[in-house]
Structures are given as structure tokens and as C-alpha cells.
N, C-alpha and C positions, 0 to 999 in steps of 0.2 A: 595474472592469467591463470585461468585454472581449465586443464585440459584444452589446450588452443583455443579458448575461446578469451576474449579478452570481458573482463564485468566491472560495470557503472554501477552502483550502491547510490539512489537517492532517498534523500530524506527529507520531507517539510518538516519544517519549523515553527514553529508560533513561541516566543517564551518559553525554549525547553531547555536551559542552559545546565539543568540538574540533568536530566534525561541524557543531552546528546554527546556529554562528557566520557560518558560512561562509555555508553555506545562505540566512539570512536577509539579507547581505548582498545575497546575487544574485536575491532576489524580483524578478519583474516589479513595474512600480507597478500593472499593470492588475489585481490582486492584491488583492480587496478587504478581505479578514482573512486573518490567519494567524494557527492554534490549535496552540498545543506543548501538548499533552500527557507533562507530568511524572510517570510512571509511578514514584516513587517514588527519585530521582536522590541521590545522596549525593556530586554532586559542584555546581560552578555552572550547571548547564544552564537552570534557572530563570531562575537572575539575567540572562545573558547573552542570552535568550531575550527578556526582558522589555525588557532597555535597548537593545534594536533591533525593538523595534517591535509584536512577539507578543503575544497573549493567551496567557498560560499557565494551565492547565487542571491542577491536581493529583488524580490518579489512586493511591492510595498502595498499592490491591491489585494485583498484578505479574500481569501478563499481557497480550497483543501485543492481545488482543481484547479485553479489557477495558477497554483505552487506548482504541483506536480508537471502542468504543459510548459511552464518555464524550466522545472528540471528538465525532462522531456530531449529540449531544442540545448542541452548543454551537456549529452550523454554520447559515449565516442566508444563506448566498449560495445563488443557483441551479443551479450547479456544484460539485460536490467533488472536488477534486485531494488525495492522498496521495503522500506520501513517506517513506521513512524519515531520523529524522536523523543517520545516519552520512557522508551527503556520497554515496555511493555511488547514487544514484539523482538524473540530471539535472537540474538545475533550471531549468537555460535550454531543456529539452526541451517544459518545460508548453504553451508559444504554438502548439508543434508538435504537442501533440498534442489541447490545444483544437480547434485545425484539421481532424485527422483527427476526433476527435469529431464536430463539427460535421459535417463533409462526409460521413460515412458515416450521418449520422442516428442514430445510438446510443443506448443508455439506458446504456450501461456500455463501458468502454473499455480493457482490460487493457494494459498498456504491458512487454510479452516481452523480457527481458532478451537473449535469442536470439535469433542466434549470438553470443556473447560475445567481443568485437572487442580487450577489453583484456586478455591471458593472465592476469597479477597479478590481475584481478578477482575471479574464482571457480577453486579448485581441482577438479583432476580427481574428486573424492570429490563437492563440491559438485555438480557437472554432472550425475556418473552419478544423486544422489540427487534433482537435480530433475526428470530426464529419465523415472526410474521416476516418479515423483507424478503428474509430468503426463499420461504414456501410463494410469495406470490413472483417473485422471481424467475423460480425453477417451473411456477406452473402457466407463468406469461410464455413463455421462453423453451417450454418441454424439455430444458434439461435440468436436473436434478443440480443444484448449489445448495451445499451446509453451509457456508458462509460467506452471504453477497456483500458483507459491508467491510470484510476484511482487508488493511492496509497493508499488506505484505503479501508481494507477487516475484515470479520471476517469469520474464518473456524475453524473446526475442524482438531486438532494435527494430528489425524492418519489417515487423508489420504493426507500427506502428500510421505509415502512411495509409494500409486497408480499416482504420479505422475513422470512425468520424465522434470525435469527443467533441461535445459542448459543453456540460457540466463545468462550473468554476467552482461547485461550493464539495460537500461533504458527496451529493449521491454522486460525483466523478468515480470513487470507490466503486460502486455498482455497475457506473456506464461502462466503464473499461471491459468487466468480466462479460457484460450483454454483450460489445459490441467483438468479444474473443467466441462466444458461446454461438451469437447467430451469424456467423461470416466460417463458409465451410473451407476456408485457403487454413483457416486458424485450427490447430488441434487445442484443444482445452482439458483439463486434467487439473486434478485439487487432491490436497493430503493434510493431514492435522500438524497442527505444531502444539508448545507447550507457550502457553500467555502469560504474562504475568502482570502483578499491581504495575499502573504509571505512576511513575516518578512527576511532580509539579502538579500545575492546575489543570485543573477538567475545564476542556472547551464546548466540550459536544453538551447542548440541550436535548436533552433523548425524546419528550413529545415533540417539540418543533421541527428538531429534524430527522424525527424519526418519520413523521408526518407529510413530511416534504419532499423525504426520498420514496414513500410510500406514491403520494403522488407523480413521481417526476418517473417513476418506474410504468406508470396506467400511460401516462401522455405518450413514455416515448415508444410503449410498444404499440399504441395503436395512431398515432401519428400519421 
């Protein structure tokens, strides 16, 4: 529990058993559950997940959204922190960014990988593709996002019901912060973190779906 608030820590999985070792090592204790979501792993991600501590959650249809609405429907704390498990996203950033949470009154709390501090972290392909996402984003949407594709959030449990997610694949990433940005019950607020190299294999095809999310951003704001 940290600061009477009780926090859920999920995390999808795909083959990250290098990544989410680590990970669960470095949990705060204030850290009241933590849910792996095993999207379908064919390696030990499960096992190593489980004998440190995790609830893991088998997800067997593949997709980044699909993961996450099965974490979702298995999260009991008053806070929800996201990560992914490749290692690449902070984990000793959560107390910091609980804080800002808190101090800015938020309902939703994007954690902007930007400016990317660690060069090895994200390639020049990467940058330009998140930097077009975000700008058409922020200007579908008229509020300003540095970072729409970023996997590390913390919100609040129940307003999850004022949202309407459909997304099952990668743009879920995106849909979540549209559907916290254009819904006025939601306060919205974003702060930088420090990124680093992932650990194991790259899943993300950056034209396909960077492409996809680009598209799936035009349909849903004028739907």
C-alpha cells in the first residue's frame, strides 16, 4: 500500500522471461499485487514469473490489448501501474511517479519516454515513428501528448468503466490515453521517465504498426 491507496503493478508478457526476472526482483514492497499477464509465451516467463512472487494470468489470444483487458478484469488495488516486461521501462520510477500522480490530482498519468536520455534505447526510426503518432494525436485530440505509444501509465481502477477500449493489438497503448484525454470526468497529466535498452526479442514491426496505429488513430477520432 502506499499512502492508503492500495497498487496493482500489470505487466504483458510475450517471451520476456529475461526482462520480467529482473523486474520482479526490483518491486517496491509497497507493491500490493503484481499480475503477469502471459500472452501466450513459449518460453519460462510463466514459471519465473510465479516463483517470484506474481500472479500470472494466461492470456493465450496474442495481442498488446488483449493482454492488458485480461490484466484489467484481475486488478483489486486502487491504483494501476503498467509496465512492459522487457526491463525497458523503470521500475524504481513507480514511487516517483505515484508522487506526481498524487501531487497533480490525476485520474490518468502517462509516463513520456521524452527526450530519450539513453541513445541505445530507441532508434532514429523509432523516434521519428513515435513523434508522427504523437503529433497526430495531440492534434486529432487538441491536447498536447509527448508520448502516445508509451507502455507505462498509472490511473485510477474506476474509471476504467468511463472508458470504452476496443483495441486488442499495439494501438490499445494510444486508445487508453484518447479515451483518458477526451472524457472531461478524467484528469489527464504526463511527466518524463528515464527508458532503457529491452532485454530479449523485439516484437514491435515499426512500419506495420506504426502504420496501423496511425490509422486506427484517423477511424477512431472521426468515427
Amino acid at each position: 500500500m502506499y499512502k492508503n491507496h492500495r497498487i496493482t503493478v500489470i505487466i504483458p508478457c510475450l517471451n520476456e522471461e529475461q526482462g520480467i526476472g529482473q523486474i520482479l526482483r526490483r518491486m517496491p514492497d509497497y507493491v500490493d499485487a503484481v499480475v503477469v499477464v502471459d500472452n501466450g509465451s513459449a518460453d519460462r516467463t510463466a514459471t519465473v514469473a510465479t516463483s517470484l512472487g506474481a500472479t500470472v494470468i494466461r492470456e493465450d489470444v496474442r495481442g498488446y490489448g488483449r493482454a492488458y483487458k485480461k490484466g484489467f478484469a484481475h486488478a483489486s488495488g486502487d491504483l494501476i501501474v503498467t509496465l512492459d516486461g522487457d526491463h525497458s521501462y523503470p521500475v524504481d520510477a513507480i514511487s516517483y511517479l505515484l508522487e506526481a500522480f498524487l501531487h497533480l490530482q490525476v485520474d490518468f498519468l502517462n509516463a513520456s519516454r521524452f527526450p530519450v536520455r539513453d541513445q541505445q534505447a530507441m532508434s532514429l526510426k523509432h523516434k521519428i515513428g513515435n513523434l508522427v503518432l504523437s503529433l497526430a494525436t495531440s492534434l486529432l485530440y487538441f491536447h498536447w501528448v509527448r508520448d502516445s505509444q508509451s507502455g507505462m501509465w498509472v490511473f485510477r481502477r474506476n474509471i476504467l468503466p468511463l472508458m470504452k477500449l476496443e483495441s486488442n493489438s499495439m494501438s490499445f497503448s494510444e486508445e487508453i490515453k484518447i479515451e483518458a484525454l477526451k472524457n472531461p470526468k478524467i484528469r489527464f497529466g504526463e511527466i518524463s521517465i528515464q527508458y532503457t535498452s529491452r532485454l530479449g526479442e523485439i516484437k514491435l514491426n515499426p512500419w506495420r504498426d506504426g502504420l496501423y496505429n496511425l490509422l486506427f488513430l484517423i477511424k477512431k477520432r472521426f468515427r
